[in-house]
N, C-alpha and C positions, 0 to 999 in steps of 0.2 A: 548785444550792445545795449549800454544801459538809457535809458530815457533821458535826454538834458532837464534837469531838477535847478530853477529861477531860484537866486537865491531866496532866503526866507524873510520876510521882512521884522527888524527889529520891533520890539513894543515897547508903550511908552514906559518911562519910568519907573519901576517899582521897587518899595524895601524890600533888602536879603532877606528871607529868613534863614535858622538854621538848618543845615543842609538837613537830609535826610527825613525832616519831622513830618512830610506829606505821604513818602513814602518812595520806591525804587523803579525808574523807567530805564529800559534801555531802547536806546536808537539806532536806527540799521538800515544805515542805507549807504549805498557804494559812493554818491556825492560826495567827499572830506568835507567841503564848505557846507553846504546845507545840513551835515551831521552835526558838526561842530555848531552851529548858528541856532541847531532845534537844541541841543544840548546846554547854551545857554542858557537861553531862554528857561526850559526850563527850572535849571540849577536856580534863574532868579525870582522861579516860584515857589523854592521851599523844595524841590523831591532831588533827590539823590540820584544822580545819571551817569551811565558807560556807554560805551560807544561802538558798534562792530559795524565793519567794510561788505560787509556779505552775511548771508546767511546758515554757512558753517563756520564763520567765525562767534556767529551771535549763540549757536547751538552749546560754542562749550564757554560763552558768557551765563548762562543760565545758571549752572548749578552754582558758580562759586560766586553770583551777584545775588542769587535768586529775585527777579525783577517781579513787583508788582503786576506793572503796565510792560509791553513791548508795542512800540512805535519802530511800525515796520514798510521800508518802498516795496511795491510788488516788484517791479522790473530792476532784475538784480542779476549780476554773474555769475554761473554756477549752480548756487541753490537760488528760484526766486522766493520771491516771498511768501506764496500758497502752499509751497513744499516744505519751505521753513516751520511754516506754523504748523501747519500738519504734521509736524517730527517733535516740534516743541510741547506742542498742546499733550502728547502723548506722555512725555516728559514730565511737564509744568501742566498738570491740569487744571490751579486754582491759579495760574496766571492769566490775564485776561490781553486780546490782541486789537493796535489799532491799526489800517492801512490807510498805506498813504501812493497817491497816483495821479498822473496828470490830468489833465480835465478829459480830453478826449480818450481815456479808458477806463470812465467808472462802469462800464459793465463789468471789468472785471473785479472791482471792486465788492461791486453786488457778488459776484462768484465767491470773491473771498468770506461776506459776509453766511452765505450760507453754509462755508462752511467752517465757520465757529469766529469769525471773526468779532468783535465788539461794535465795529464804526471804521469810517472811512471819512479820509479828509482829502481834496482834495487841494495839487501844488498849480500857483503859489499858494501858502499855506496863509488864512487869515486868522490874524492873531486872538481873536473874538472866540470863534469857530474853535480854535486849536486848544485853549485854554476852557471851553465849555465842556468839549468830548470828552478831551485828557482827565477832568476833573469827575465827568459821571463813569470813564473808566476805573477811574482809581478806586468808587465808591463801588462798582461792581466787585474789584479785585477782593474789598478788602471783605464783601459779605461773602465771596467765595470762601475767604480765608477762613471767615465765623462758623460757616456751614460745615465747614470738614472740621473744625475743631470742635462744635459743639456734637457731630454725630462722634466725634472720635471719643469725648466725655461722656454721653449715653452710653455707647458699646462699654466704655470702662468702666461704669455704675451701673450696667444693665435696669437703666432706664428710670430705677427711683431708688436706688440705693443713695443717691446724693440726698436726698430727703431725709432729714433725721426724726424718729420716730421712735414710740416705745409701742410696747404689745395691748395697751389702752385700747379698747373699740368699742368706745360709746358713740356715742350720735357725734358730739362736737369733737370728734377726735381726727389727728389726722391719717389715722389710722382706716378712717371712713373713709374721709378723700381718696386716698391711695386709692384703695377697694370700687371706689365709683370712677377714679382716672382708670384704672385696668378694665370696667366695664365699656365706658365710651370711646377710650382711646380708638381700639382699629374701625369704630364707625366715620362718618363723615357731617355728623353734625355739628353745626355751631357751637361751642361753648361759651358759657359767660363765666368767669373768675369773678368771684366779689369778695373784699375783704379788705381789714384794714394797710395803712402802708410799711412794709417791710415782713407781711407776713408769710410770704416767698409766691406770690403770683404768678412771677415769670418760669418759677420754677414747676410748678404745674403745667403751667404752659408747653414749657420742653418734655417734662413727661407724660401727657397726652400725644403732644408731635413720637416722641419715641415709642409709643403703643401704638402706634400707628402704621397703616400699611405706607406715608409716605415720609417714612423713617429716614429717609435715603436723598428725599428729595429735599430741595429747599426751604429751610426756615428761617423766615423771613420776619423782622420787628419793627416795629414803629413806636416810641412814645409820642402819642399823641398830643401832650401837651406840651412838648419843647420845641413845638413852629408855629408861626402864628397864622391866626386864620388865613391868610392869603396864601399861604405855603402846602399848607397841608393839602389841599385838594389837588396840586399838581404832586406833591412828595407820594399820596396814594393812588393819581391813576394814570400820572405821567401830563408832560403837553408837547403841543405841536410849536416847531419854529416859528417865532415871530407871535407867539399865541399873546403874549405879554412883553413890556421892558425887561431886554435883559436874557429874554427865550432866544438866544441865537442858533439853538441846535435841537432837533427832537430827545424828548428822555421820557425814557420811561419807566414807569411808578412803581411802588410795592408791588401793587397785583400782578403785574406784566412780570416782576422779579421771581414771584414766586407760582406761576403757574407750573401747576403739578406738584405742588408742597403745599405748606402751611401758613398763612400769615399771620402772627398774633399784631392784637394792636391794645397797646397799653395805655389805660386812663380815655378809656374810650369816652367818657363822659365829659371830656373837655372838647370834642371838636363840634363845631358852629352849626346851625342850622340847615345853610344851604348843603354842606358837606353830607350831612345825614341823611339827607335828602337821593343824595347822590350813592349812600352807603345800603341805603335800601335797595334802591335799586338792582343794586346789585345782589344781592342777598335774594331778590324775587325772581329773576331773570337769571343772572350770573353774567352779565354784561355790562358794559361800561366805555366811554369817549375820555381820549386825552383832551387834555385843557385846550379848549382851541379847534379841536378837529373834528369830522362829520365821521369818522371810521368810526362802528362799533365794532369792540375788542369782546372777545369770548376765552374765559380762562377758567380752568379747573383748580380754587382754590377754597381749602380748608380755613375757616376763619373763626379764632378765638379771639375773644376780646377780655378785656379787666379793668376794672375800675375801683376805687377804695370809696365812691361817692352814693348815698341812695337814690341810684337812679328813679326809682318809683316817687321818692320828692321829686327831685329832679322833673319829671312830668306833671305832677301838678303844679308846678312854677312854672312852666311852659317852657323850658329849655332843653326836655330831651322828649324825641319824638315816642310817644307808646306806641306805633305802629312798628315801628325800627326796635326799640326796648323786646318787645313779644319775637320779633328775628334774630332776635340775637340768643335770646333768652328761651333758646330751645332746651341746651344743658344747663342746670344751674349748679356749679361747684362755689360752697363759698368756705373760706379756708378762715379756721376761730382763730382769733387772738391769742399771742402767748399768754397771758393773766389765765386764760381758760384752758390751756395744757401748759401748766405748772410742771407736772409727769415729767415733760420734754425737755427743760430747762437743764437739767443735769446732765444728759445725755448730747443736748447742742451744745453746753458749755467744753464740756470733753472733746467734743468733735473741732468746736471751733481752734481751740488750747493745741490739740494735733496739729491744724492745719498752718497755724500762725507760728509755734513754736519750731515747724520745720523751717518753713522761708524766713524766718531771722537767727536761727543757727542757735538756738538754746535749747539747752537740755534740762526740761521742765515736767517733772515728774504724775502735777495735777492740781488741783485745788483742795484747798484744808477746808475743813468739816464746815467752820462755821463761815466762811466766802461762800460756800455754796448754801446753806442755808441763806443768809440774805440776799443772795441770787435767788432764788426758789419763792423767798419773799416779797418781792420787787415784783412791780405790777407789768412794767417794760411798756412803756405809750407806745414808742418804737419799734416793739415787738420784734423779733427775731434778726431785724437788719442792726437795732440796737445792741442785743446782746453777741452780738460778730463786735461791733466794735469795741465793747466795755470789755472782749476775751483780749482782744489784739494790742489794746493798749496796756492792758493787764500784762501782756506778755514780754512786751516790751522795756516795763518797770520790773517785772521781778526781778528781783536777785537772788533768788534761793532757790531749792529744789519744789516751791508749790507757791501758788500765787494765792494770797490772804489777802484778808480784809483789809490791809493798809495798799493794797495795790490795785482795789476797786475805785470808780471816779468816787468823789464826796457826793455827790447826791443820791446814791446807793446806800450811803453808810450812815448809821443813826448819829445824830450829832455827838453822843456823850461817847459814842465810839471814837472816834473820830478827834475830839477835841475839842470840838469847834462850835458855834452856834448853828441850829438848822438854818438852813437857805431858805431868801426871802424875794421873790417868791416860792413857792416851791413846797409849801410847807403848812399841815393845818395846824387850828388854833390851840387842839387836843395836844398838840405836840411841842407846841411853842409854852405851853402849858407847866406842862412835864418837865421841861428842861429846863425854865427860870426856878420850880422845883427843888428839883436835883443839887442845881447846880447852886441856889440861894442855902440850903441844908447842908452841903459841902463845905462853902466857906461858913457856915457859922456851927461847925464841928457836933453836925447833927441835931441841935437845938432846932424842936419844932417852934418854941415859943419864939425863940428870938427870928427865924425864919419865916413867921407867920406876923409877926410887926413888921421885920422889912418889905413882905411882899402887899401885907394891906389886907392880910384875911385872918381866920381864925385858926386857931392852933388843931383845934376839930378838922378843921380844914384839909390842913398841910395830913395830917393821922389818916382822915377818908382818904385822901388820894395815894398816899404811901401805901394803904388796906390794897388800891383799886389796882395800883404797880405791882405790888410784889406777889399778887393771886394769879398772875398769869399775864400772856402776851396783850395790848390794850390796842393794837390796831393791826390789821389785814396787812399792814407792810406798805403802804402807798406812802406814807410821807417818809420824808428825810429821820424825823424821829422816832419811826417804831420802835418798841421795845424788842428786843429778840428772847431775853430770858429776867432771870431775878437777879446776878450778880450786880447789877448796874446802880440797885436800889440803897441807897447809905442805910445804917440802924438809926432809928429818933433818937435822942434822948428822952427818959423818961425823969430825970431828979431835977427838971427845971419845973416842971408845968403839970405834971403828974399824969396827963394825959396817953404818955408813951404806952 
C-alpha cells in the first residue's frame, strides 16, 4: 500500500521559461495528483518533464526521455523506489537520483542515499528545499554528462592527439609541453599552467588528467573568475543549510565533487584573499569545512590550477598569497604564445578548416598560398582561441574550393590588399606611412615629384622609401599594413624630377 502523499503546495508566481532549456526530469510517484502538481511546478522552472505511476513504468521512460534528473517516492507498488533506481542507475548511469518520502521514514531515505541516491526531500514537499535540491541535482547530472564525454574525447585522441603540434622541440615549443605533460601526468602533483589567454590551458589541463592514473575518475572545473567573491568559497567547498541567505539546503562544492579525480581551477589568480587562505589549506593538510559548518571533510584530490596573470607581480602587489603561489607551483608548465610557434599556425589552421568545414557541410579543399602566409605572419594577441575563430568564419564566407585572403577578417589583411585604409586604432605609424605612400603615387600616375608636394616632403623622400619597400618585407607582420612581398610597390616616375 502506497504511503498517503499531501498534496504539493503550489509556488509563487513565476515566468515560463522555454521548456526544455534547464534540462530533463522525470517524476515517479503512484500519487496522480502530487505527480501532476511536482510536474508543474517544475515545467514553470524551465526543465522539460514526463511522468510514470510506478517504477516499471519509469524504467522504460528512461531510454526514449533519457532524464537528466529522476524524482523518485520510495513507497511505490510493485517496483519501489530503491529497486527502481538500483535497475536504472545500472541502465542510466550519468542520470542522477532524487527521493522523495514522508517525514516519518527518512531513514529510508538515508538507505537510499547510500546507495547512490543524490538527496532526499521530504513530503509535503517545500517549495524552497524542492527547487534548491532539484537545481544542484541538475548541476551534478549535467557534470556527470561532461565527465563521460570528456573521458570519451581522451580515449578518442589518446590523450593529446587533440593538441596540435609540429615535430619542432626547442624549449618554447609545444612540443616541450607535451613531453613534460607525459612526464608529470601519472604523478600526483600540483600543477601550475601559465600562459597567455587562448593558448589552450585547459587543454593541458585534460591531458595531464588523461596521463593520469585518475583518467576514469572525475574531472572536475571551475573558472574562477565568473563568481564573485562571495560565491566562490561556497562553489569550491560546499555549505551547510541555513549557513547564509538563501542556503536552504546542504551542497556540496568542487572538491567534495571531485574526490578521487581531478580538480582544475582556471584563472586561479583572480579568487580573494580569504579564499586562498582557505586554498592552502587545503593543499597543506588536504582538508577542508563547508561554509557554515564545524565537519572537517577529507578528500583525495589532484589540483591543477592556470592563470594568464604574473602571479609573482601579483605577490609583490599583495594580492596573491607566496605561501599558496610556492603550493601550487610544484609543476610549472607554461605554454608560449602562438607569435612564438609560428611552426604551428599552418597546421592549427588545417586542423581548424577540417573541423569547421565538416559541422557547416562545405566542401573546402584548404587555404591558397598566400592566406596562409599572412596567417603565419600575423602576430594573433588572441592566440590560438583567435585563430579557431578567424578559420570558422573563414569558413563560413568561402565560396570556393580554398579560403583566401579576401575571406580573412580585414585586420589580418594589409590595407592596399584589401582596399581600404589600415585600421585605426590598430595600426602603426611605419604603416600608416606606407599607405598615404602608395596610395598618393597611385593616384598621381607614379610621379614622385608631384607625390612629394602633395604629401609635404621631398621627392628624395618619396625615392628613399620606394628603395626601403621594394628591398624586402618592412615589418614582422604585426600591423594591418605589412608588406608581404614587392608587387604592391607602383614604378616612380623618372622624366618629371629626374630623381626616379
Amino acid at each position: 500500500m502506497a504511503e498517503p502523499t499531501p498534496p504539493v503546495p503550489q509556488p509563487p508566481a513565476r515566468p515560463t521559461r522555454d521548456m526544455a532549456a534547464r534540462g530533463r526530469i522525470l517524476v515517479v510517484d503512484d500519487e496522480a495528483n502530487a505527480r501532476a502538481a511536482l510536474s508543474e511546478i517544475l515545467r514553470d522552472e524551465g526543465y522539460a518533464t514526463e511522468t510514470a505511476a510506478d517504477g516499471f513504468k519509469a524504467l522504460g521512460k528512461l531510454e526514449e526521455f533519457a532524464p537528466d534528473v529522476v524524482l523518485t517516492d520510495l513507497k511505490m507498488p510493485g517496483l519501489d523506489g530503491i529497486a527502481f533506481m538500483e535497475k536504472a542507475k545500472s541502465a542510466s548511469p550519468q542520470t542522477v537520483f532524487v527521493v522523495m518520502t514522508a517525514f516519518g521514514t527518512i531513514s529510508s531515505a538515508v538507505s537510499a542515499i547510500k546507495k547512490g541516491a543524490e538527496n532526499y526531500l521530504t513530503k509535503p514537499l517545500d517549495y524552497e528545499a524542492l527547487s534548491a535540491v532539484v537545481d544542484r541535482a541538475m548541476e551534478k547530472a549535467k557534470l556527470l554528462q561532461e565527465t563521460l564525454a570528456l573521458r570519451e574525447r581522451l580515449r578518442e585522441r589518446n590523450a593529446f592527439g587533440h593538441i596540435v603540434v609540429t615535430d619542432d622541440s626547442g624549449p618554447r615549443s609545444m612540443r616541450a609541453v607535451l613531453d613534460l605533460v607525459a612526464q608529470v601526468g601519472p604523478s600526483k602533483a600540483t600543477v601550475l599552467i601559465t600562459g597567455e589567454s587562448g593558448t589552450g590551458k585547459e587543454l593541458i589541463a585534460e591531458a595531464l588528467c588523461a596521463a593520469s592514473p585518475r583518467a576514469n575518475a572525475p574531472f572536475v572545473r571551475l573558472h574562477c573568475a565568473a563568481l564573485a567573491d562571495s560565491l566562490l568559497e561556497s562553489e569550491l567547498f560546499g555549505h551547510e543549510k541555513g549557513a547564509f541567505t538563501g542556503a536552504v539546503a546542504r551542497r556540496e562544492g568542487r572538491f567534495k565533487q571531485a574526490d578521487g579525480g581531478t580538480l582544475f581551477l582556471d584563472e586561479i589568480g583572480e579568487i580573494p584573499q580569504g579564499t586562498q587562505v582557505k586554498l592552502l589549506r587545503f593543499l597543506q593538510e588536504k582538508t577542508f569545512e563547508r561554509v557554515g559548518g564545524n565537519e572537517t571533510l577529507k578528500v583525495d584530490v589532484r589540483l591543477i590550477a592556470a592563470t594568464n596573470r604574473d602571479l609573482k607581480a601579483e605577490i609583490k602587489k599583495g594580492h596573491f598569497r607566496e605561501d599558496l603561489y610556492y603550493r601550487l607551483n610544484v609543476i610549472a608548465v607554461e605554454l608560449p604564445p602562438l607569435r612564438e610557434r609560428r611552426q604551428d599556425v599552418g597546421a592549427l589552421a588545417s586542423f581548424f578548416l577540417g573541423r569547421y568545414a565538416k559541422e557547416n557541410g562545405r566542401n573546402i579543399e584548404g587555404i591558397s598560398e598566400q592566406a596562409l602566409k599572412l596567417l603565419a605572419s600575423y602576430d594573433w594577441p588572441g592566440n590560438v582561441r583567435e585563430l579557431e575563430n578567424v578559420i570558422e568564419r573563414a569558413v563560413v564566407l568561402c565560396d570556393g574550393p580554398h579560403i583566401d585572403v579576401r575571406h580573412l577578417p580585414p585586420s589580418l589583411v594589409p590595407a592596399e590588399q584589401r582596399g581600404g585604409p589600415p585600421p585605426i586604432p590598430g595600426t602603426t605609424i611605419q604603416d600608416l606611412e606606407r599607405y598615404a605612400i602608395l596610395k598618393t603615387l597611385e593616384a598621381c600616375g607614379g610621379s614622385t615629384s608631384k607625390a612629394a608636394s602633395i604629401l609635404g616632403v621631398s621627392p628624395r623622400k618619396i625615392q628613399y622609401k620606394l628603395h626601403e619597400y621594394s628591398s624586402g618585407p618592412t615589418t614582422t607582420g604585426t600591423g594591418a599594413g605589412a608588406a608581404t612581398d614587392r608587387a604592391d610597390v607602383p614604378p616612380a616616375s623618372r622624366d618629371d624630377d629626374g630623381t626616379g
